[in-house]
mmCIF file as gemmi writes it, N, C-alpha and C atoms, coordinates in Angstrom:
data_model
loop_
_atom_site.group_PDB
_atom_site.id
_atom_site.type_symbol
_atom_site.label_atom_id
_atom_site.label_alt_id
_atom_site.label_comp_id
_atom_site.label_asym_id
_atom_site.label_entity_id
_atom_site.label_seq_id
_atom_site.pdbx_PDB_ins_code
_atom_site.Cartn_x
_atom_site.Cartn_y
_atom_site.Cartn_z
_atom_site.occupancy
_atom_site.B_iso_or_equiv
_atom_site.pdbx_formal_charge
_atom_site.auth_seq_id
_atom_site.auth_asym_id
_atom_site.pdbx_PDB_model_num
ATOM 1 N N . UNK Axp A 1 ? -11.259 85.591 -14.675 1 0 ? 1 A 1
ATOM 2 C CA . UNK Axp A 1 ? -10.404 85.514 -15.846 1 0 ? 1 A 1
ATOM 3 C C . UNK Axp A 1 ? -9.813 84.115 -15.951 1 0 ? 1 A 1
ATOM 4 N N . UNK Axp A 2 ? -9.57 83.666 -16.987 1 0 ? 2 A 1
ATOM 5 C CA . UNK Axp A 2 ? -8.446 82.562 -17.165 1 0 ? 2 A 1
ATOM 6 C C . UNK Axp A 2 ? -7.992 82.281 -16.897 1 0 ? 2 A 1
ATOM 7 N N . UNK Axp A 3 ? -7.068 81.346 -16.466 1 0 ? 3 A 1
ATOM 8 C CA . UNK Axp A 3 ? -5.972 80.86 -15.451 1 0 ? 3 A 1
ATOM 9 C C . UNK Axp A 3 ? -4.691 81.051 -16.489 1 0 ? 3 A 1
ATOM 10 N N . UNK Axp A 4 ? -4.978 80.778 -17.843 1 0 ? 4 A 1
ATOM 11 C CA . UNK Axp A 4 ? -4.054 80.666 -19.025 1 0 ? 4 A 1
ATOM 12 C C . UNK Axp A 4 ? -4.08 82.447 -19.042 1 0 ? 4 A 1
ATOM 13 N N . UNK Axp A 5 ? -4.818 83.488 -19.133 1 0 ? 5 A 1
ATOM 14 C CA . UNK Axp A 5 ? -4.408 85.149 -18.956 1 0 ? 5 A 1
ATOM 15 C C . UNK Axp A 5 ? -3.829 85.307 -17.993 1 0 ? 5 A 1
ATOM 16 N N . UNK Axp A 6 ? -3.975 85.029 -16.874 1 0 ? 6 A 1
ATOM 17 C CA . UNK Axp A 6 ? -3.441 85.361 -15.568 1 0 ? 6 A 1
ATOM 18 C C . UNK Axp A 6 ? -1.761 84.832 -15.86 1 0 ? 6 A 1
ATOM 19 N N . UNK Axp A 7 ? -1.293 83.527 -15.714 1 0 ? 7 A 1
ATOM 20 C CA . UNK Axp A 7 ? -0.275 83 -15.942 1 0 ? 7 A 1
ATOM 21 C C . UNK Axp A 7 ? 0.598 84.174 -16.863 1 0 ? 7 A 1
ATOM 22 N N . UNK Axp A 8 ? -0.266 84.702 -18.226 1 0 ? 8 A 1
ATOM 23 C CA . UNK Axp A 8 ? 0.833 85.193 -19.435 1 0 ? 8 A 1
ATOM 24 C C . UNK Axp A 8 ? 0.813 86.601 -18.142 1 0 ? 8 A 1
ATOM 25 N N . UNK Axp A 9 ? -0.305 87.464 -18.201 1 0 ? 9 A 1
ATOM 26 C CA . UNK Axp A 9 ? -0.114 88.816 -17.375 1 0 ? 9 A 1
ATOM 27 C C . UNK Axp A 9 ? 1 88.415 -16.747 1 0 ? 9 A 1
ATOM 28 N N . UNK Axp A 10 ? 1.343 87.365 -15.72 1 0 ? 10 A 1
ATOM 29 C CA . UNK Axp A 10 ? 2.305 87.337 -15.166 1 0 ? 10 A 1
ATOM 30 C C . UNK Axp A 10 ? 3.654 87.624 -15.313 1 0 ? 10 A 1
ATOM 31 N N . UNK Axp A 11 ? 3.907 86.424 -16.559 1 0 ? 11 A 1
ATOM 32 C CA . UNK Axp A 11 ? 4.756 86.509 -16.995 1 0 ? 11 A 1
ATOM 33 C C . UNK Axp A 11 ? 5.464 87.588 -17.322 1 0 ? 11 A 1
ATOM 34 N N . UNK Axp A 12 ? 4.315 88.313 -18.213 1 0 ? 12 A 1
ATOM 35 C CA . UNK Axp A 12 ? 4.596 89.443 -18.872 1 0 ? 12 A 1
ATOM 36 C C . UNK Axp A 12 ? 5.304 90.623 -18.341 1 0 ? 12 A 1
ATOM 37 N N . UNK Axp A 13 ? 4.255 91.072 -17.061 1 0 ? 13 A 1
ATOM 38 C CA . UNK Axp A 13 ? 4.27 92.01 -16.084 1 0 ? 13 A 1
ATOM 39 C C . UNK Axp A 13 ? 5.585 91.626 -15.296 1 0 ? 13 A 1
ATOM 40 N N . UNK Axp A 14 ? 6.056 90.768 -14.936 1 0 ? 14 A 1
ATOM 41 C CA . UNK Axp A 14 ? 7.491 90.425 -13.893 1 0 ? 14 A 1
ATOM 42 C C . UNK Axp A 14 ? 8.778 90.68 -14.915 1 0 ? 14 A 1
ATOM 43 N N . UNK Axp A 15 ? 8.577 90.103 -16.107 1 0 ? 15 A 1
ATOM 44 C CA . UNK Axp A 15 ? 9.342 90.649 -17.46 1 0 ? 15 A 1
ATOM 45 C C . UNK Axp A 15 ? 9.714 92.156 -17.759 1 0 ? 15 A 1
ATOM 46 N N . UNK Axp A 16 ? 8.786 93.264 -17.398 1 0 ? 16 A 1
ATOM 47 C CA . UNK Axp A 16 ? 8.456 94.428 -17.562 1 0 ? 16 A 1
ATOM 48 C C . UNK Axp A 16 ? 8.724 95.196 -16.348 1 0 ? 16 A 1
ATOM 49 N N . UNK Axp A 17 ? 8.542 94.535 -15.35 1 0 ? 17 A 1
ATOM 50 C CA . UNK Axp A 17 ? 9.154 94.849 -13.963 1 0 ? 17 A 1
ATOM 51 C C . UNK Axp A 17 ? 10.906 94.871 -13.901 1 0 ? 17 A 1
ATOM 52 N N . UNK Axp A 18 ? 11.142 93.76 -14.154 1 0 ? 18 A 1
ATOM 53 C CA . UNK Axp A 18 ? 12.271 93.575 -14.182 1 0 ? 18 A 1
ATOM 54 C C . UNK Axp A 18 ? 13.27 94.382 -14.869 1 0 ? 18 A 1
ATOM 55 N N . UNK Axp A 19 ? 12.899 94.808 -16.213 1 0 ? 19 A 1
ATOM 56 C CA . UNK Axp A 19 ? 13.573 95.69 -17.172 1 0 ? 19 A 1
ATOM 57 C C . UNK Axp A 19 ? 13.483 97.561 -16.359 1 0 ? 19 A 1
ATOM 58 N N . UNK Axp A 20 ? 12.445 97.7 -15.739 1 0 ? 20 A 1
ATOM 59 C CA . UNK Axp A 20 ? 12.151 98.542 -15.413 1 0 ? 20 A 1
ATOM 60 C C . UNK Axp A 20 ? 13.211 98.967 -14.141 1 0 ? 20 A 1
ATOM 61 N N . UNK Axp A 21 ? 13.694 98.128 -13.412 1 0 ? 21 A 1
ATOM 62 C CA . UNK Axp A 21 ? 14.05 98.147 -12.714 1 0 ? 21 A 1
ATOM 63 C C . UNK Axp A 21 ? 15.6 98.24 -12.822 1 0 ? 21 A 1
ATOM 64 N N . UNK Axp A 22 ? 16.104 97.439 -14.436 1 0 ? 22 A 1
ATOM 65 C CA . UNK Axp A 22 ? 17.313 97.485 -14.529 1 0 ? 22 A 1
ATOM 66 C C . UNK Axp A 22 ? 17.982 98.689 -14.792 1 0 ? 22 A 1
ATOM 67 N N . UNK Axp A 23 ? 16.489 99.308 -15.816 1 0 ? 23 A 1
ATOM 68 C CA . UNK Axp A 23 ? 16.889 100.838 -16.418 1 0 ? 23 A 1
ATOM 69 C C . UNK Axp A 23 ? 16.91 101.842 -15.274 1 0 ? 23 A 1
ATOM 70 N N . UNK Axp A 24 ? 16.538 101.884 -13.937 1 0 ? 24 A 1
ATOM 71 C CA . UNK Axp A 24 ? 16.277 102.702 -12.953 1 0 ? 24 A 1
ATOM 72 C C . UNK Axp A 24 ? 15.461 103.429 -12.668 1 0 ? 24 A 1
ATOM 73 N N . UNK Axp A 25 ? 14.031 102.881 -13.444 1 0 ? 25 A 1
ATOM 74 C CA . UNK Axp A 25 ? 12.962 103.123 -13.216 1 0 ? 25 A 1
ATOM 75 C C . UNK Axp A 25 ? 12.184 103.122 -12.071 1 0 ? 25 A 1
ATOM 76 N N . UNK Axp A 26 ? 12.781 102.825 -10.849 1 0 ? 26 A 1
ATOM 77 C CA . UNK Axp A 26 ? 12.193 102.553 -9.787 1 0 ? 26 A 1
ATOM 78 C C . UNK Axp A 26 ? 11.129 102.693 -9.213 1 0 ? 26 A 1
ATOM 79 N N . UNK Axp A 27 ? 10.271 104.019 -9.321 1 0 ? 27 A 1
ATOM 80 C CA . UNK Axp A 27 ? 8.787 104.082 -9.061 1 0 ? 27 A 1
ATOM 81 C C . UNK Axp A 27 ? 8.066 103.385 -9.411 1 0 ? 27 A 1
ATOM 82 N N . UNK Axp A 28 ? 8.075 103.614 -10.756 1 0 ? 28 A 1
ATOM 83 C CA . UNK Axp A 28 ? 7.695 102.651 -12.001 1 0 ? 28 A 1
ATOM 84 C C . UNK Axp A 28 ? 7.265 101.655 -12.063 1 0 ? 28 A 1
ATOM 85 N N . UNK Axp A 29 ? 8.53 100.515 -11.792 1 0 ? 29 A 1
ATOM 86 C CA . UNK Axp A 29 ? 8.628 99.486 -11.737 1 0 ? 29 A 1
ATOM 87 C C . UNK Axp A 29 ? 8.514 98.905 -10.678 1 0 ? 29 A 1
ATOM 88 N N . UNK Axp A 30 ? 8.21 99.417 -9.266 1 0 ? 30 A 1
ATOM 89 C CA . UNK Axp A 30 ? 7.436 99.071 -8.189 1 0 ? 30 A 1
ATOM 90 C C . UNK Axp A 30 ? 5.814 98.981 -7.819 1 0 ? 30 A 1
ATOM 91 N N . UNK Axp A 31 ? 5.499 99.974 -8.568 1 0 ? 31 A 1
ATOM 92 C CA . UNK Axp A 31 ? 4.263 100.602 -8.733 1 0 ? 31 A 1
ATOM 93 C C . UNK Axp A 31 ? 3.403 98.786 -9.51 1 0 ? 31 A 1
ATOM 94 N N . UNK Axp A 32 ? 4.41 98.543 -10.769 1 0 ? 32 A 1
ATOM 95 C CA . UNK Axp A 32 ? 4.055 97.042 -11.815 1 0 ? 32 A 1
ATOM 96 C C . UNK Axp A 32 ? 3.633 96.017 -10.732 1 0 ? 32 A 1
ATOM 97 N N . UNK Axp A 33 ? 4.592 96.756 -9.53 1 0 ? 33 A 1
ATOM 98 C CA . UNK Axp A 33 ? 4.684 94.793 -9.013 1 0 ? 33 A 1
ATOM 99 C C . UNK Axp A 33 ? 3.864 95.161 -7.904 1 0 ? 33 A 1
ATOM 100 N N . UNK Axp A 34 ? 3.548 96.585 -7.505 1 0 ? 34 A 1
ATOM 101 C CA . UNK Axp A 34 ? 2.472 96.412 -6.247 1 0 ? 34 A 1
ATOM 102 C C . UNK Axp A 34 ? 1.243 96.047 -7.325 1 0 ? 34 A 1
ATOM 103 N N . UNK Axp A 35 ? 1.235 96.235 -8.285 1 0 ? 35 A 1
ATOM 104 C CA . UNK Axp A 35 ? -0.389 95.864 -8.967 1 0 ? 35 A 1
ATOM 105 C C . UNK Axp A 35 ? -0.297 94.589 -9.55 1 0 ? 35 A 1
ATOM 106 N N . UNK Axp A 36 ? 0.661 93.876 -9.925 1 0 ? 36 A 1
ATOM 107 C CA . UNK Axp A 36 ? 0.332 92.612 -10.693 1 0 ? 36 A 1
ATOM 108 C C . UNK Axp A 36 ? 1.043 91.414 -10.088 1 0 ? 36 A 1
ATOM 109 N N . UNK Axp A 37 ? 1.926 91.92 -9.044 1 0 ? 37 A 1
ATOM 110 C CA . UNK Axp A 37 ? 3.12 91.067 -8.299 1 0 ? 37 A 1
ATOM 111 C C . UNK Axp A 37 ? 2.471 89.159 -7.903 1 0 ? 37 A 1
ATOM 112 N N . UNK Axp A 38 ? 0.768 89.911 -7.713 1 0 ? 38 A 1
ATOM 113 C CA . UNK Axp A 38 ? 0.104 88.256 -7.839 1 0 ? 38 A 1
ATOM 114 C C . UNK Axp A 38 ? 0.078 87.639 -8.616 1 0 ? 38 A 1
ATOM 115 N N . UNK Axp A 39 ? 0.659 88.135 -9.734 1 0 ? 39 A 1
ATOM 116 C CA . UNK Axp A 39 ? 0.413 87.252 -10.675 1 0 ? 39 A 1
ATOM 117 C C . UNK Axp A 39 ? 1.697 86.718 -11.358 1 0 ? 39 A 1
ATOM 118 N N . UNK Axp A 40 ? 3.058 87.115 -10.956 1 0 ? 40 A 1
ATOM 119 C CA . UNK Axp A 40 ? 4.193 86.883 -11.181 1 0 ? 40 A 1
ATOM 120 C C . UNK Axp A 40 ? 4.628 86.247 -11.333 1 0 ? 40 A 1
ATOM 121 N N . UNK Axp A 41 ? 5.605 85.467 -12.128 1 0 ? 41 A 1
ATOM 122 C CA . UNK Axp A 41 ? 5.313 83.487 -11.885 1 0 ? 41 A 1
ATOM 123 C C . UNK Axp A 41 ? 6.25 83.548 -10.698 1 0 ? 41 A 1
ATOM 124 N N . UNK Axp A 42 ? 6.705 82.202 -10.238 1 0 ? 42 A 1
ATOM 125 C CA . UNK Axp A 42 ? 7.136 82.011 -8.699 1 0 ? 42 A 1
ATOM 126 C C . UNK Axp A 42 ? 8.438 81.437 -8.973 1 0 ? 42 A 1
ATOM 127 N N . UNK Axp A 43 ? 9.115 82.046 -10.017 1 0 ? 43 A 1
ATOM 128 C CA . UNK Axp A 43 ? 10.871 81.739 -10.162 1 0 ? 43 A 1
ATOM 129 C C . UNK Axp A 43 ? 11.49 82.784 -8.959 1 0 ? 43 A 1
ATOM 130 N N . UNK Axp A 44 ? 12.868 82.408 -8.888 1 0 ? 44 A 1
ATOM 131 C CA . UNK Axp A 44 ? 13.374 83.287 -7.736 1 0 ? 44 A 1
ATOM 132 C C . UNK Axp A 44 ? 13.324 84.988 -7.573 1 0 ? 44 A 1
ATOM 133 N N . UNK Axp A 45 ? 13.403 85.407 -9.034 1 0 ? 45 A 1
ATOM 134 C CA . UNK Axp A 45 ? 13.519 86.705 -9.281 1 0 ? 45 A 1
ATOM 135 C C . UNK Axp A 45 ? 11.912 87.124 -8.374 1 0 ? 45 A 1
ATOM 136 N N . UNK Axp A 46 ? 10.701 86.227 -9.146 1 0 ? 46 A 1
ATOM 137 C CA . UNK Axp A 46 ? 9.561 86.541 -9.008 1 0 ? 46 A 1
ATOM 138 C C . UNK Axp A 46 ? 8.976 86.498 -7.551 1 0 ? 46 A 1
ATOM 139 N N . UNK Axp A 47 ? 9.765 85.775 -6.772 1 0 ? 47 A 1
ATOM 140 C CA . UNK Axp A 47 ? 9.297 85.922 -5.452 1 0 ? 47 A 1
ATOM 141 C C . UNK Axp A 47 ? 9.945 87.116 -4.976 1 0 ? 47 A 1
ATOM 142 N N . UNK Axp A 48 ? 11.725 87.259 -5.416 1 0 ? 48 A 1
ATOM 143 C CA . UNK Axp A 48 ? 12.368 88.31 -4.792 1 0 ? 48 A 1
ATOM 144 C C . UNK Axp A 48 ? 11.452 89.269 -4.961 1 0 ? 48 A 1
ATOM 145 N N . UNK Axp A 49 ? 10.643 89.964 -5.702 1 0 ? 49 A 1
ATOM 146 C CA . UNK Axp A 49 ? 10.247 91.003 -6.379 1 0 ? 49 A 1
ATOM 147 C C . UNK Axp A 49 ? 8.982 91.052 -5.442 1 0 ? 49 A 1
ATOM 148 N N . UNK Axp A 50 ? 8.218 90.011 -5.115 1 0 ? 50 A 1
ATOM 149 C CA . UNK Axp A 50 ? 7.357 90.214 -4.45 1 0 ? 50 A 1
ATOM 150 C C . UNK Axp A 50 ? 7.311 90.346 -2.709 1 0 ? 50 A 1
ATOM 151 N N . UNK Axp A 51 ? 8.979 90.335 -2.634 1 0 ? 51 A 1
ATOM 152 C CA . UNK Axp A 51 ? 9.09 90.104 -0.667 1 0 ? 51 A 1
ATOM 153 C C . UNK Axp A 51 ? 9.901 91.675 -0.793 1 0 ? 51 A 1
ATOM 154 N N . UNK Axp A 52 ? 9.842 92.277 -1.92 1 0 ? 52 A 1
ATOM 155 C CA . UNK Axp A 52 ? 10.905 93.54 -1.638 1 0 ? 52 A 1
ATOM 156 C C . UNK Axp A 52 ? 9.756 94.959 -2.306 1 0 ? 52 A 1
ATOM 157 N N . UNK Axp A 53 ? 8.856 94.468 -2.854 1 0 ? 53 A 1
ATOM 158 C CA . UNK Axp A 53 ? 7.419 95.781 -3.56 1 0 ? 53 A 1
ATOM 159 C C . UNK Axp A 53 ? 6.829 96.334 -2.357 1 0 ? 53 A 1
ATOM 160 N N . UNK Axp A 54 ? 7.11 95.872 -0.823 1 0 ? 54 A 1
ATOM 161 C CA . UNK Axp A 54 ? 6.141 96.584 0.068 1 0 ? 54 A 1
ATOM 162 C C . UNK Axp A 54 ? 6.803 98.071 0.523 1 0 ? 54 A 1
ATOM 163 N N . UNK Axp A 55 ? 8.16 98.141 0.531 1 0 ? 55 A 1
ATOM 164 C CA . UNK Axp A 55 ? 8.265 99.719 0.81 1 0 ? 55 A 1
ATOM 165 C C . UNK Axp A 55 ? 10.15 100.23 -0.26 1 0 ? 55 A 1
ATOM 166 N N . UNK Axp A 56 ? 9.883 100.904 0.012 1 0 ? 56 A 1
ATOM 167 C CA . UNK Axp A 56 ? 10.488 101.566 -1.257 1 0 ? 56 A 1
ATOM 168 C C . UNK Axp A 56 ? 12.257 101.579 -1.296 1 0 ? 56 A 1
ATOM 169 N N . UNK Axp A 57 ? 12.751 101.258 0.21 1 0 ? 57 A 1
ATOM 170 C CA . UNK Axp A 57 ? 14.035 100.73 0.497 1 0 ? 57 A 1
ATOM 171 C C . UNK Axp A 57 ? 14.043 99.798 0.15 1 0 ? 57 A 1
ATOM 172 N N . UNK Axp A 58 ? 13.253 98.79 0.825 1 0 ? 58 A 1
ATOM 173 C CA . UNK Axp A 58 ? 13.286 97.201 0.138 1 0 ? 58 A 1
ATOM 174 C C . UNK Axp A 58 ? 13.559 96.93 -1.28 1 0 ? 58 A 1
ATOM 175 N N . UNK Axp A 59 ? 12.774 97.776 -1.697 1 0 ? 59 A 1
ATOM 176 C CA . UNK Axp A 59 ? 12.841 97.981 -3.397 1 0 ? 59 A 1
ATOM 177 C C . UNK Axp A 59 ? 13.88 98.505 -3.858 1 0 ? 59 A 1
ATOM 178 N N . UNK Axp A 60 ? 14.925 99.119 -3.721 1 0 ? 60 A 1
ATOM 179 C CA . UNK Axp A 60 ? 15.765 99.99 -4.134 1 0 ? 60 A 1
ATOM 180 C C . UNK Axp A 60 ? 17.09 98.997 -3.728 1 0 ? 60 A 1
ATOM 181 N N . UNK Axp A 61 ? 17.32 98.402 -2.883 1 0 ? 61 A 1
ATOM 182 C CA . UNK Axp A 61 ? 18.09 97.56 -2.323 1 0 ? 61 A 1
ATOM 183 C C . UNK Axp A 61 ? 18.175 96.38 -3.466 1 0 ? 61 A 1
ATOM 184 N N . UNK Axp A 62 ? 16.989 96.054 -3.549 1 0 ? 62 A 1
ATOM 185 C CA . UNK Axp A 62 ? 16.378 94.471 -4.886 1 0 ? 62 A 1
ATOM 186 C C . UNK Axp A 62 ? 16.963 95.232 -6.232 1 0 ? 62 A 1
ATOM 187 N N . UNK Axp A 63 ? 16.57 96.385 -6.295 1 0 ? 63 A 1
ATOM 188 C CA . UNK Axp A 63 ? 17.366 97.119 -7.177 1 0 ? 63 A 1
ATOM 189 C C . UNK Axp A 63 ? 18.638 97.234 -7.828 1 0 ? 63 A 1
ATOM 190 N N . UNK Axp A 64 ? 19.403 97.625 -6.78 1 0 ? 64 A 1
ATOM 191 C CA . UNK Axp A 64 ? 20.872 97.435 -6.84 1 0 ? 64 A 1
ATOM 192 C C . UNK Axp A 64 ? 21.364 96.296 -6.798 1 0 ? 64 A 1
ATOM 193 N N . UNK Axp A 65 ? 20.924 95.315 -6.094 1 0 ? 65 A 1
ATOM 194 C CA . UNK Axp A 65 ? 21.372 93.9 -6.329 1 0 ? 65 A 1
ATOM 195 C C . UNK Axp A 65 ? 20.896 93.053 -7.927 1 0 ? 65 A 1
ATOM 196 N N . UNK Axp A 66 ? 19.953 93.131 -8.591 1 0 ? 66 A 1
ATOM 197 C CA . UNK Axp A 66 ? 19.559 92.995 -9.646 1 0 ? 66 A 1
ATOM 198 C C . UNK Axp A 66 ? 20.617 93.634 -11.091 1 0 ? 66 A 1
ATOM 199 N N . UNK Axp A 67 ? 20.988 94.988 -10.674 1 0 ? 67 A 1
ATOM 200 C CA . UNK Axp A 67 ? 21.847 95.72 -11.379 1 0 ? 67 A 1
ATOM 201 C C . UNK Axp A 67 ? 22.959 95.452 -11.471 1 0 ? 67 A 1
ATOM 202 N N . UNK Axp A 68 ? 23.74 94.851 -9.75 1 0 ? 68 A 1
ATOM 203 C CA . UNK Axp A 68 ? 25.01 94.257 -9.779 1 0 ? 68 A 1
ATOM 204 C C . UNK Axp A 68 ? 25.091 92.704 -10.816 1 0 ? 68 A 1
ATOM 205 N N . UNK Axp A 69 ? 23.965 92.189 -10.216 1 0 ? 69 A 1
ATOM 206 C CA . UNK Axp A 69 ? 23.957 90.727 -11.205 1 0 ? 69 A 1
ATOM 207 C C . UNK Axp A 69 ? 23.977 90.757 -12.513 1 0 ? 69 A 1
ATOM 208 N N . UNK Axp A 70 ? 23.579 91.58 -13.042 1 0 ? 70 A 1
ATOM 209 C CA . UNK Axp A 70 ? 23.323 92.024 -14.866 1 0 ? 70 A 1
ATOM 210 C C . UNK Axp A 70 ? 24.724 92.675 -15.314 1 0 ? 70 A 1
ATOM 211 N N . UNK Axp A 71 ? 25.314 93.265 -14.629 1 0 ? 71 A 1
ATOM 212 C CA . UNK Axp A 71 ? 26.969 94.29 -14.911 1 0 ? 71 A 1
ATOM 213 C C . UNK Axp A 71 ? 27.508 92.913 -14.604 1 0 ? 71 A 1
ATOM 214 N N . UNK Axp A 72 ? 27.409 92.278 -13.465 1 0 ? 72 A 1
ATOM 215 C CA . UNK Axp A 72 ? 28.579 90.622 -13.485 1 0 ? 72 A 1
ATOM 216 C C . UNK Axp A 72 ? 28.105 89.354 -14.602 1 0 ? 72 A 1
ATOM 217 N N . UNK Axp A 73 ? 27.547 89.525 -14.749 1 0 ? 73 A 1
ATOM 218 C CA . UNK Axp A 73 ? 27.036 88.368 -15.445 1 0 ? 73 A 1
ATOM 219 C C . UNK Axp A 73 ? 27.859 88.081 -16.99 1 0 ? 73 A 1
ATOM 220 N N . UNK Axp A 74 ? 28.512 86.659 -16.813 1 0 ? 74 A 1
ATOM 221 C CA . UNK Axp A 74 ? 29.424 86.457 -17.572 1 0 ? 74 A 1
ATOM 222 C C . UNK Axp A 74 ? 28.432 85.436 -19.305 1 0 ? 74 A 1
């Protein structure tokens, strides 16, 4: 594939992850990033997302911290 598809999937998919995750989608939105997490771009969120998709605490933890940042966020 493209290097220019891959890049947008990325984008896209870490975008979609992310929301997923805010709403408390958690399966869900773990499930996004065990399948596309390679392709994620490599901002901080996007790595967080990819050092916390291997088991489901990790994930839930990235979770709640993601959720706290979005409720504080001025």
């Amino acid at each position: 594939m493209p290097s220019g598809y891959l890049k947008a999937r990325g984008r896209i998919s870490r975008n979609l992850t992310y929301c997923q995750l805010l709403s408390g989608r958690l399966a869900l939105s773990r499930q996004e990033a065990l399948k596309y997490g390679k392709y994620f771009t490599k901002d901080p969120i996007g790595k967080l997302m990819n050092m916390a998709k291997h088991t489901p605490a990790t994930w839930w933890m990235l979770a709640k911290l993601l959720q706290y940042r979005e409720y504080h966020r001025k």
